[in-house]
C-alpha positions, 0 to 999 in steps of 0.5 A: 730648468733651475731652480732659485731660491731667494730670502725675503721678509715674509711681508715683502713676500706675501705682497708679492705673491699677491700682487703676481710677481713671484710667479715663474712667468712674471720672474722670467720676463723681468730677469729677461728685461733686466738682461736686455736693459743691462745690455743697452746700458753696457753698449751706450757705456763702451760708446761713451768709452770710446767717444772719449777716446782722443784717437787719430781721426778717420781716414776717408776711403781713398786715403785707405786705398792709397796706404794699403800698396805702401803697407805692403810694400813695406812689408815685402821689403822687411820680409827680404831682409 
């Protein structure tokens, strides 16, 4: 177990502390939403990264299946030289 110690103004502190909310569960449970929230906001970030992405567009399953034998071949015929 750690412990934090944070500076607060007295007033903001005697009003939290009445209201609950420096009390070891209440902290815990909103360090661990903050955490969750961060962490969605962080995913919805990199999926707007990479919608902004001008990349090629997806190839459909058969034209993947068609490029592996090529790549291969290609490659085959590099590693004989």
């Amino acid at each position: 177990m750690t412990t934090v110690q944070i500076t607060l103004p007295d007033q903001l502190a005697q009003e939290a502390e009445r209201a609950g909310l420096l009390s070891p569960e209440f902290v815990e449970k909103w360090l661990r939403d903050q955490l969750k929230t961060r962490r969605v906001d962080q995913l919805f970030a990199a999926m707007d990264r990479m919608s902004a992405v001008d990349g090629p567009a997806a190839m459909p399953p058969e034209a993947v299946a068609e490029e592996i034998p090529a790549m291969r071949a290609e490659r085959r015929v590099r590693g004989n030289r």
